[in-house]
N, C-alpha and C positions, 0 to 999 in steps of 0.2 A: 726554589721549587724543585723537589725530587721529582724526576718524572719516572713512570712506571709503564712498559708497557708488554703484553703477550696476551694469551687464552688467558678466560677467567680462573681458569681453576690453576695455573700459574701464581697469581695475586697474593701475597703475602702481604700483613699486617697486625700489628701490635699495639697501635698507638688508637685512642678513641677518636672517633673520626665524624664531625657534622660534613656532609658530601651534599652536592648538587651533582644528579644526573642527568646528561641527554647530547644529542650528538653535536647544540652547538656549532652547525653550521653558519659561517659568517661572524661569531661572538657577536652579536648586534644587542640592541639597547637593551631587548626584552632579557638575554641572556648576562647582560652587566648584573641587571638589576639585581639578579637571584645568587649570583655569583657574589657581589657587592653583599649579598645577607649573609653570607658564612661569616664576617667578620662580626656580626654582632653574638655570637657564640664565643667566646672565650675559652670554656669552660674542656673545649677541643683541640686539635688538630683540624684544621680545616683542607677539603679534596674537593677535586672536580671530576668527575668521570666520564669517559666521552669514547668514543667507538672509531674503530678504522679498520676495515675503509666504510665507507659510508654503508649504513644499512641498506640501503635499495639497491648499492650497487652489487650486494649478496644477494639480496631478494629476487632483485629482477632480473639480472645478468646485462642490462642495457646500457646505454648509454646517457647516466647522469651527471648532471650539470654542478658545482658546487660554487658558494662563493669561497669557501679557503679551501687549502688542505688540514690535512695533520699537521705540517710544520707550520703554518700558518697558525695553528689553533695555539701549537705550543710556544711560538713568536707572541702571538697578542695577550694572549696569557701569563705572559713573563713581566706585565705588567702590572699584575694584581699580587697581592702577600697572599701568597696561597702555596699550604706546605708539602702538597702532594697532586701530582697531575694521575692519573689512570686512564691509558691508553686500548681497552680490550678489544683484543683481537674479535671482529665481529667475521665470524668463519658459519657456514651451516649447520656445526654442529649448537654455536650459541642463537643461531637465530632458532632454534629450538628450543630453546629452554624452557622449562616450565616455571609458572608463578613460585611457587614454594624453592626450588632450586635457587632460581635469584635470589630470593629470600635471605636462603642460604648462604649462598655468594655474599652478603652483604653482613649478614650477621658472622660470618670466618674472620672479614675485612675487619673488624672490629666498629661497624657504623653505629652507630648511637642516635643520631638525625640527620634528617634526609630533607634537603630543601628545595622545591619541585612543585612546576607549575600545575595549574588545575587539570588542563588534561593531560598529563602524562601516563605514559603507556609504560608496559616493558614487559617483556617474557614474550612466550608462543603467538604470534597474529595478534600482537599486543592486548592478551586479554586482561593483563596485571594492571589495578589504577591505585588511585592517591588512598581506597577503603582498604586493599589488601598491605600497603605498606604501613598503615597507621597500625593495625594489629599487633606490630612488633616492633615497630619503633614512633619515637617523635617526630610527628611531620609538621614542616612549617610548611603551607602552600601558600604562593604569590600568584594575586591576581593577574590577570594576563596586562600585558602595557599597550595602550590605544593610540593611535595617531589618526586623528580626525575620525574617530569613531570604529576606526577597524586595527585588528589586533595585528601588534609589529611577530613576523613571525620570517622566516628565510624565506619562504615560497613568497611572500608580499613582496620582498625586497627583490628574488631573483625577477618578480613579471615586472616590479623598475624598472632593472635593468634591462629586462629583454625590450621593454617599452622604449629605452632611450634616455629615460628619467633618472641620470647620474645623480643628482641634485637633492633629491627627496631621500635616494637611495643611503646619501652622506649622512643627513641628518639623524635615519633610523639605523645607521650604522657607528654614530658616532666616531669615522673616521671616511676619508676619498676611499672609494671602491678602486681596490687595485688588485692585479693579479700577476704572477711573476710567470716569465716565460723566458724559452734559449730561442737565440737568432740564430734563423735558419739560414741557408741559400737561399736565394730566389731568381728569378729571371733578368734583374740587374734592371727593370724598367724606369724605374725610379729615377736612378743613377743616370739612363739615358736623356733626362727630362728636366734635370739639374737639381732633383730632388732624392738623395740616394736615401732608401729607406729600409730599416731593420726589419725584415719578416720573423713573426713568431710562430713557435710553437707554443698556443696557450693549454694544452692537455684537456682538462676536464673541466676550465676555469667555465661558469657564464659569460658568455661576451653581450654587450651590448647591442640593439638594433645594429641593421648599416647603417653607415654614416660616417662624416667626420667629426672629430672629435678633438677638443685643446686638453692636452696629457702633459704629467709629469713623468719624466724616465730617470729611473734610476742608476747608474753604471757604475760600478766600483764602489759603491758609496756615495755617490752625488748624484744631487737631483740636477736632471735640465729639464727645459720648456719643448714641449714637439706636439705636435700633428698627428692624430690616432688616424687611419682611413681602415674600416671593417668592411668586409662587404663579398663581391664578385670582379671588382674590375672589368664591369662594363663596356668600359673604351677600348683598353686595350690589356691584352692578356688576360682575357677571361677566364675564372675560375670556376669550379663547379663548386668546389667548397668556398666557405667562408671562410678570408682571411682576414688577419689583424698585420699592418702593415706603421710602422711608426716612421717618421722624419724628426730626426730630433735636432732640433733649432743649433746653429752655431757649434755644429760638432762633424768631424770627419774623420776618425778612428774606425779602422774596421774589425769587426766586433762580434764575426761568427762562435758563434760554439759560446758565446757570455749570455749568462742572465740576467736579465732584468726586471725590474718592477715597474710594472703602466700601472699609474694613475691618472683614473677618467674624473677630469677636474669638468666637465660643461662638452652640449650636446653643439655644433655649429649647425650644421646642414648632412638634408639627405645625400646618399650615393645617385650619385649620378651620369648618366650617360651622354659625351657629349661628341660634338661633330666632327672632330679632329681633333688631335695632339698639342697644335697652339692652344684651343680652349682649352683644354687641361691643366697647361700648365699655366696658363692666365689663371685659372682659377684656382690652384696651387699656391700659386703667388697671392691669392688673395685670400686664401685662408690661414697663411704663413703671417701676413700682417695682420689677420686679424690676431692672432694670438700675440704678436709682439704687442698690439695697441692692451691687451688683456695685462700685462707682464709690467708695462711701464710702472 
């Protein structure tokens, strides 16, 4: 897979091109599906187009949430035979663009067909849809994908997550929700408690409800078994933000400045605030065993 990435008018191409656009946050089932249809084109090159950094985080200038990044997108998509990635820079001057410019953009790129669900947007305050692209090119559109009657889409997936619903979230992602984060410092509590535990930096990942959580942690290339805790730290060392705090089962390597991948495999229990420091760790200890009894 060639990946390509800068401003649109950067973008060079030569080759005839059947493309699937759209920002593909999460690659989740709905986004396989459409992805999965370029290969019934032969008659192509097949491309996926996708934007960074996320469009709203142009738009709005705030603070939004994703399930991947960019390199995540170009990670999970390194699984599919697809002969060109495009990366466009999504900057203010392309969140301007007008319908026919795109157009444009597309017909330079050498596109020939565009595979693209029913409501898709694109150009100026998204007034561009599925009637202006068929004008000038072949459009396959793919009905949207349902899961128990409602459309799998990121926004369903991140209120999952935020819900706590690691589980459902699997299934329309067709892979464990994980996110890659670097071990911070932290206050050492953990460590005091006989539970030494990795703080992250999760950046702009969604993180799940508070709570505890049974994770898979990734380190150098191996997966272990641990203990997600999100939350405020209630008992002791209260936080004002939300952190992501991992204990990872039979490991004692210290591990500042490495990154990792949390996979949130199953929800145990809420955060909770408890009477002293023995309860904590009594219940430490007993969220530790539940996940070995998961593991056996």
């Amino acid at each position: 897979m060639k990946i390509i990435k800068g401003p649109h008018h950067t973008i060079t191409n030569d080759m005839p091109l059947t493309i699937t656009i759209g920002n593909f946050d999460g690659i989740h089932a709905g986004h396989q599906q459409l992805i999965e249809r370029l290969m019934l084109y032969p008659d192509t090159k097949h491309a996926v187009m996708t934007f960074d950094p996320h469009p709203l985080m142009t738009l709005r200038k705030n603070d939004i949430r994703t399930l991947t990044t960019t390199d995540d997108k170009i990670e999970l998509l390194g699984a599919y035979v697809i002969d060109m990635l495009l990366v466009i820079t999504f900057d203010e001057a392309f969140s301007t663009i007008t319908i026919g410019d795109f157009i444009r953009f597309l017909e330079r790129i050498n596109v020939k067909r565009v595979i693209i669900g029913r409501d898709a947007r694109f150009g100026y305050k998204g007034e561009g849809t599925v009637a202006d692209l068929e004008k000038v090119f072949e459009v396959v559109v793919v009905d949207d994908m349902l899961y128990h009657h409602t459309r799998v889409s990121s926004s369903y997936i991140k209120d999952l997550i935020r819900e706590g619903d690691v589980k459902t979230a699997r299934t329309l992602l067709n892979r464990t929700y994980a996110i890659k984060g670097t071990v911070v410092p932290g206050n050492s509590v953990g460590r005091s408690l006989g539970f030494p535990t990795a703080n992250i930096d999760y950046g702009r990942y969604v993180v799940p409800k508070s709570g505890v959580y049974h994770v898979k942690v990734r380190v150098n290339g191996v997966w272990h078994d641990g203990v997600a805790n999100i939350g405020n730290n209630p008992t002791l060392n209260y936080s004002s933000d939300v952190r992501l705090e991992v204990y990872i089962l039979d490991f004692d390597r210290r591990i500042y400045g490495e990154s990792l991948d949390i996979a949130f495999l199953g929800y145990l229990r809420p955060e909770m605030k408890f009477p002293d420091k023995d309860a904590l760790i009594r219940q430490i200890e007993s969220d530790v065993e539940s996940v070995r009894k998961m593991t056996m």
